[in-house]
C-alpha positions in Angstrom: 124.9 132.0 173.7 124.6 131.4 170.1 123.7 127.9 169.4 125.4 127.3 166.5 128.7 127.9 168.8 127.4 125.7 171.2 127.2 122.3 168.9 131.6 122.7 168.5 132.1 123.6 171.9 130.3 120.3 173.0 132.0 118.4 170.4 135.0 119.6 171.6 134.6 118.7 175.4 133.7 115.5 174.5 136.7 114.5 173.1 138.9 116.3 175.9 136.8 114.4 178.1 137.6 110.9 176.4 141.3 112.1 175.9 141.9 112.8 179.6 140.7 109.4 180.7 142.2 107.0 177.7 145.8 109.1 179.0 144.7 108.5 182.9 143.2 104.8 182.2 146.4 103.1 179.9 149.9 103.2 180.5 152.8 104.7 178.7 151.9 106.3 175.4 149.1 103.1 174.7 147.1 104.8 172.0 143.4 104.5 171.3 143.4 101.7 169.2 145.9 99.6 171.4 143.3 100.5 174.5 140.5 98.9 172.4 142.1 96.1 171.1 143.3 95.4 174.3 139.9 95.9 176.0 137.7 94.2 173.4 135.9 97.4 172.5 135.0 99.2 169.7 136.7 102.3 168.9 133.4 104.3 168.2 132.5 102.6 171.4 135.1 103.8 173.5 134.6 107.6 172.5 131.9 109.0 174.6 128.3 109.7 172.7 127.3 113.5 171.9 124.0 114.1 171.9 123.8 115.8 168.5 121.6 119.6 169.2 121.5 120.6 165.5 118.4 119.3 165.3 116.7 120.6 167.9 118.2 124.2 167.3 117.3 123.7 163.4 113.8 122.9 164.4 113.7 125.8 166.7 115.0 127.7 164.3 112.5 126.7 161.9 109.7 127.3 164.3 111.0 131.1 164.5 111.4 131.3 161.1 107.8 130.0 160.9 106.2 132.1 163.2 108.2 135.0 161.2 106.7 134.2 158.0 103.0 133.7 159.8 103.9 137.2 161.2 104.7 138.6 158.5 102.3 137.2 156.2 99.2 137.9 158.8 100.9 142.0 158.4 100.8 141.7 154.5 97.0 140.8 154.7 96.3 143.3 157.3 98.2 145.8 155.2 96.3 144.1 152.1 93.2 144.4 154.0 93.5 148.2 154.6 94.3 149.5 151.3 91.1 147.2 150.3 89.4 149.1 152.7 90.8 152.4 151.4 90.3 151.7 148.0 86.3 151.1 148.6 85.8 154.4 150.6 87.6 156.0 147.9 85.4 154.6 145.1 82.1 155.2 147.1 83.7 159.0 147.5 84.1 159.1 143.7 80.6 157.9 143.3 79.1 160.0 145.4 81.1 163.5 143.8 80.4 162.4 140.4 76.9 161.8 141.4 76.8 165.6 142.8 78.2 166.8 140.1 75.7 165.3 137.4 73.1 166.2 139.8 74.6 170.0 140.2 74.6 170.0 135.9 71.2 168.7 136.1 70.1 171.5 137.6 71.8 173.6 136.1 70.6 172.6 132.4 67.0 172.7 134.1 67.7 176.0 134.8 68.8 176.8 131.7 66.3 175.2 130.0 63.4 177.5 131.8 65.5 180.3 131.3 65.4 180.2 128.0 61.9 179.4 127.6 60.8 182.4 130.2 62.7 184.4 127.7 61.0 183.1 125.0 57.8 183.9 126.9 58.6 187.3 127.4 59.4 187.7 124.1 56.5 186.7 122.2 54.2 188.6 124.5 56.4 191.4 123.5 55.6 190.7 120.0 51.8 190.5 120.7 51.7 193.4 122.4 53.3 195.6 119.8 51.1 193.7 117.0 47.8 194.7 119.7 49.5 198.5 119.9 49.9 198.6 115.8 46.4 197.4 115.6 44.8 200.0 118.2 46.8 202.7 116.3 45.5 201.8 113.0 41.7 202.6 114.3 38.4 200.5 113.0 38.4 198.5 109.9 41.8 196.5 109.9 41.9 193.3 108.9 43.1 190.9 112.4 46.6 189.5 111.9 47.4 185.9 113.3 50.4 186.4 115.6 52.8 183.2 115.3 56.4 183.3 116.7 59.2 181.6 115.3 61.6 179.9 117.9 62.8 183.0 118.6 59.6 184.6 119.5 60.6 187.5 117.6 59.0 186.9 114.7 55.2 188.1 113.2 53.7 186.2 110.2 50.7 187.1 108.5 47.4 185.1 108.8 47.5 183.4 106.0 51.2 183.2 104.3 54.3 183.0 106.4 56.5 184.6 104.0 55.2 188.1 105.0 56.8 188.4 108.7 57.9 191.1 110.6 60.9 190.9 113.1 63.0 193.6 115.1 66.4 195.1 113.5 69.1 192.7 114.0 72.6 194.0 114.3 73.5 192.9 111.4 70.8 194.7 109.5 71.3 197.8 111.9 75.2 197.6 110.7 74.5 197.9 107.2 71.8 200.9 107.5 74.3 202.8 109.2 76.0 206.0 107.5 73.0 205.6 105.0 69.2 205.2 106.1 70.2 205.2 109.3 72.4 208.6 109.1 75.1 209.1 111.1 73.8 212.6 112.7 70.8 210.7 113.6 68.8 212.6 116.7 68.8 208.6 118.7 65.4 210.5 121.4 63.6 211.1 117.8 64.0 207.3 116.1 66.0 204.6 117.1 66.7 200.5 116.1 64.2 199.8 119.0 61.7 201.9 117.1 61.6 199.8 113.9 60.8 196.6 112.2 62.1 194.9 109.1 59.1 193.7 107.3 59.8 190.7 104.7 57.0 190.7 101.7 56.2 189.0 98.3 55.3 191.2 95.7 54.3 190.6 91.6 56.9 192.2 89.6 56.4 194.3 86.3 57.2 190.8 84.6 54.6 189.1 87.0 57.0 187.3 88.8 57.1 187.2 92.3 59.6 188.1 94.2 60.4 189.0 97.7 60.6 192.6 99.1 62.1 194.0 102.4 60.9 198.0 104.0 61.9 199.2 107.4 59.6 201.1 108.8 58.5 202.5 112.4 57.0 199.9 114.9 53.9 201.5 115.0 53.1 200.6 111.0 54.5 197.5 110.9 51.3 195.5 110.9 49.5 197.6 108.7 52.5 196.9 105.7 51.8 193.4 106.8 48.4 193.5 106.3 48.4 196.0 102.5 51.2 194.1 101.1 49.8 190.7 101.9 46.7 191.9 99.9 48.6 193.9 97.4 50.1 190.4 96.1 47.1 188.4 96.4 45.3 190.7 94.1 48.9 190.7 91.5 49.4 194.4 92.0 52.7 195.5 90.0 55.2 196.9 92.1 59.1 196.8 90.0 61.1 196.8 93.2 61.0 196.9 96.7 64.4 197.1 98.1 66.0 199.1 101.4 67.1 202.5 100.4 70.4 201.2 101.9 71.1 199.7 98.3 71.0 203.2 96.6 73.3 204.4 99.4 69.9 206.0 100.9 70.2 208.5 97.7 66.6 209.0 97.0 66.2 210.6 94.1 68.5 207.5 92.7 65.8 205.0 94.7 62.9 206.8 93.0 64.5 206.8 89.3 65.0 203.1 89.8 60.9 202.9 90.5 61.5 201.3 94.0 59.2 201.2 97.1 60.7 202.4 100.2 60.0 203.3 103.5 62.6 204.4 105.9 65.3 206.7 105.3 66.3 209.4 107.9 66.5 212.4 105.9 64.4 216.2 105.6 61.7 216.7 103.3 63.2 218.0 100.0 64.2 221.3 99.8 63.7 222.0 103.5 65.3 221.5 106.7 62.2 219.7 108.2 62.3 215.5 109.1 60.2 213.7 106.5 57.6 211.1 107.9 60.6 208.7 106.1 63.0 210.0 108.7 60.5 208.3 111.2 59.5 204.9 109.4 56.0 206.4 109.0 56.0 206.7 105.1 56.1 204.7 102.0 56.6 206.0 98.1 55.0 203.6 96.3 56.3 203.2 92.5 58.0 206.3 92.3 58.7 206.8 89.2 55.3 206.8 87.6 53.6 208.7 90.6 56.4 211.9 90.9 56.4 214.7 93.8 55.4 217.4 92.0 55.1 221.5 92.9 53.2 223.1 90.3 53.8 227.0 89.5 52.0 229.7 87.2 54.5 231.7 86.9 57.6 229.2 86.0 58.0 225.9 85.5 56.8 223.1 87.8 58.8 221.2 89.7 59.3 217.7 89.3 60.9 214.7 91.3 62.8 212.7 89.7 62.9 215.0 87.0 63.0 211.6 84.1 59.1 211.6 85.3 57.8 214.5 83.7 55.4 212.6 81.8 53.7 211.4 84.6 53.1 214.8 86.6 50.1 215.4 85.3 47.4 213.1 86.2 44.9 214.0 83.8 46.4 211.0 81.3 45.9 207.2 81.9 48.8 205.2 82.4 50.1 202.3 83.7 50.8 202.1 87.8 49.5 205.3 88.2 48.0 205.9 91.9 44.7 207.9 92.1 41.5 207.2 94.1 41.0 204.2 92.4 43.9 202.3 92.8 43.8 199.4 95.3 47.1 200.5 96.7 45.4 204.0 97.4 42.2 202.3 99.0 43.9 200.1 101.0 46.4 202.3 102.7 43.4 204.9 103.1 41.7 202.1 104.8 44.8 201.9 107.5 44.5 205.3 108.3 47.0 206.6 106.2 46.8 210.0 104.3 47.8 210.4 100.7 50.0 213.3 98.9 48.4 213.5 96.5 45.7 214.8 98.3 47.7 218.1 99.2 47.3 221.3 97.9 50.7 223.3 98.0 52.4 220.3 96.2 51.8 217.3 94.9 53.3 213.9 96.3 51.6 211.1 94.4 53.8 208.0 95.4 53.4 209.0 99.4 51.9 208.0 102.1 52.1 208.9 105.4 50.3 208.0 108.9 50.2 210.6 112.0 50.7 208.5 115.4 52.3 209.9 118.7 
């Protein structure tokens, strides 16, 4: 039974209790305070005592209540507890995956990092090896070039001046030779981009400034226009331009009127269907304009290139930048193995050189 029923109930037997007996124990309708005053007793005392239980059930109560609380207070830690627990295994996970991932991109940059420097590696023993193939081709009596690479490892410099450098074609380059030097019916198993260099130089102008020159020319020669041009300027030797044919639109008669040194240009030899040593990066005109291609004839007249250069088709007059066997341009790319045109017979082509490698 509920005890906060019970305390009523009690209260209310207690006073049917003391009813009953005042009714049995006095006569006619004597009522309670007649009884007492007869008696001598109190009222209060007359009604029978009731133990009181709200005390007892409150403190029970509150003993239940307590242990409720404790209960619920020791589950609330517990819980507490837990979710600590949880909460530290899932930091230590966290620690340990970040910890695998900066050790997985560790490695990996490691890796990267030799990558790129195995690359490198390869790369500059590429570049030695083609300077070491350009040097055995050349034959005896070429000067040694110091090989030094550039962070790229693509990149030759001279011995003694690191503005003269040769490096491969860059796309860029290669994009702006097409549909001109490089022609757009070019035979690809004859010449390619692989098959050439860009070789940077400093040259004296006719002004004697200097100024910096660019040729493209076949692998093969690229050390040995290192090597001339390097001593070509160090001796002051007048060249007036050296610019890629590209700028004339690979045009070479308008090249040679402007008096510049060129190299490649894929493209016959003129007046015949026959690939120039130019349409292979093995040739170089040299001032142009004042050392012509010239056919000579008995019987009509003699054929000059550029035409504006008449004056200088016949050798037997001393002039300025005139090549002959005792110019330093003509000793020095004799000396590389190279053979002059103007050493031909059927015609004459003053300005050229050419060398003959497989």
């Amino acid at each position: 039974m509920d005890k906060n029923l019970l305390k009523p109930i009690l209260a209310l037997v207690g006073i049917i209790v003391v009813s009953v007996a005042l009714v049995r124990g006095c006569s006619g309708s004597e009522t309670l305070s007649e009884y007492a005053e007869r008696t001598g007793q109190d009222t209060k005392a007359v009604l029978p005592t009731v133990e009181p239980v709200s005390d007892a059930v409150s403190s029970a109560d509150t003993q239940a209540d307590s242990a409720a609380v404790n209960d619920r207070a020791q589950a609330t830690k517990a819980a507490e507890a837990t979710e600590t627990a949880k909460s530290a295994e899932a930091t230590e996970a966290s620690k340990i995956t970040e910890a695998t991932i900066a050790a997985k991109a560790t490695a990996e940059a490691e890796a990267s990092v030799a990558a790129e420097a195995n690359a490198a590696a390869e790369a500059s023993a590429a570049a030695k090896a083609s300077v070491a193939s350009a040097q055995a081709t050349a034959g005896a009596g070429m000067n040694t070039v110091e090989v030094k690479a550039d962070v790229t490892g693509t990149r030759i410099y001279a011995a003694d001046d690191k503005d003269f450098y040769i490096e491969e074609i860059s796309q860029d380059l290669l994009n702006s030779m097409k549909g001109r030097s490089y022609a757009a019916d070019i035979d690809e198993s004859i010449v390619n981009a692989t098959m050439l260099r860009h070789v940077v130089i400093k040259y004296v102008d006719f002004n004697g400034k200097t100024q910096t020159g660019e040729l493209v020319c076949n692998e093969k020669i690229a050390v040995d226009m290192l090597e001339i041009f390097e001593e070509l300027y160090k001796a002051g030797y007048r060249l007036e331009k050296v610019k890629l044919i590209d700028e004339y639109n690979a045009d070479d008669d308008a090249s040679m009127e402007d008096n510049n040194t060129s190299c490649f240009n894929y493209r016959v030899v003129d007046g015949t269907d026959k690939l120039s040593y130019h349409a292979y990066g093995l040739a170089i005109d040299v001032n142009p304009f004042y050392n012509p291609y010239v056919i000579y004839h008995t019987d009509k007249e003699d054929y000059i290139c550029p035409t504006q250069s008449a004056p200088y088709a016949y050798r037997d007059k001393e002039f300025a930048y005139k090549i002959d066997e005792n110019d330093l341009a003509y000793k020095l790319f004799k000396a590389h193995g190279f053979i002059w045109g103007g050493d031909w017979n059927s015609c004459k082509d003053y300005q050229h050189f050419e060398k003959r490698v497989k």
